[in-house]
C-alpha positions in Angstrom: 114.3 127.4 175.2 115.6 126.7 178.9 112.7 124.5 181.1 112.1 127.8 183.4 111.0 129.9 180.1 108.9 126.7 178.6 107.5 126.7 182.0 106.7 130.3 182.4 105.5 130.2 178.4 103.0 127.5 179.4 101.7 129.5 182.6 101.6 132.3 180.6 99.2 130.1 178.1 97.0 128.9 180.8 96.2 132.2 182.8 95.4 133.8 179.6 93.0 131.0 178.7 91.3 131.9 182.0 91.1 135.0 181.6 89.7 134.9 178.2 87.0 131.7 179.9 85.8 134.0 182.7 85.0 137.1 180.9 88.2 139.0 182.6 90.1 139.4 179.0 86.9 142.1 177.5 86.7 143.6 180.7 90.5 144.7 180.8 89.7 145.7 177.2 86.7 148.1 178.2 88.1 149.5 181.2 91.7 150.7 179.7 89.0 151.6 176.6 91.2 150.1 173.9 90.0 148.4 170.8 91.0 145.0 169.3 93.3 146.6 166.0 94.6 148.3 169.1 95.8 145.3 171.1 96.4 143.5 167.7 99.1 145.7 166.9 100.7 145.1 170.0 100.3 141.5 169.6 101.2 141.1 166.0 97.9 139.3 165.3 94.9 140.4 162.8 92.1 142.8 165.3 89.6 139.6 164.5 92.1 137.3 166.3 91.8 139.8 169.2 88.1 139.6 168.7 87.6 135.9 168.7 89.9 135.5 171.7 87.4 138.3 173.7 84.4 136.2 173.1 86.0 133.0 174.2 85.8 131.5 170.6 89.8 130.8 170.1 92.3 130.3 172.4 95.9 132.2 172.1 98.8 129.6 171.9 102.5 129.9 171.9 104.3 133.5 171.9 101.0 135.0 170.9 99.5 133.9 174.0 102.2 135.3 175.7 102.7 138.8 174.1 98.7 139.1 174.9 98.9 138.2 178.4 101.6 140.8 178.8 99.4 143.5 177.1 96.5 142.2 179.3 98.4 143.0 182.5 100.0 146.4 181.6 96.5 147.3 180.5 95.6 146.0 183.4 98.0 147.7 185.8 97.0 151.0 183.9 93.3 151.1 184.5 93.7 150.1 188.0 
């Protein structure tokens, strides 16, 4: 992994970690009205990983974190 793609990984990490502190990550979810298996399947995680990420209780890490922060923002961009 080149510096620039570590870096962008761990940016990646961080604004998903915020989103997921302030709430932002369930309110994507409601308004594109998509479940947790939904997302999971994207993500390539169990729907209770999803769920515990929602509520704040875990926090993504690695390519996971990154693969959900990319869902988040499509999702995002959708429902806009």
């Amino acid at each position: 992994m080149t510096t620039h793609t570590a870096t962008a990984a761990l940016e990646a990490v961080a604004r998903v970690r915020e989103m997921a502190r302030t709430g932002r990550v369930a309110q994507i979810l409601v308004e594109a009205d998509v479940s947790d298996a939904e997302v999971a399947e994207v993500v390539g995680v169990d729907p209770s990983t999803v769920w515990l990420w929602r509520k704040g209780k875990t926090r993504p890490t690695g390519d996971r974190a990154v693969r959900f922060l990319h869902c988040l923002e499509r999702l995002e961009r959708v429902s806009a």
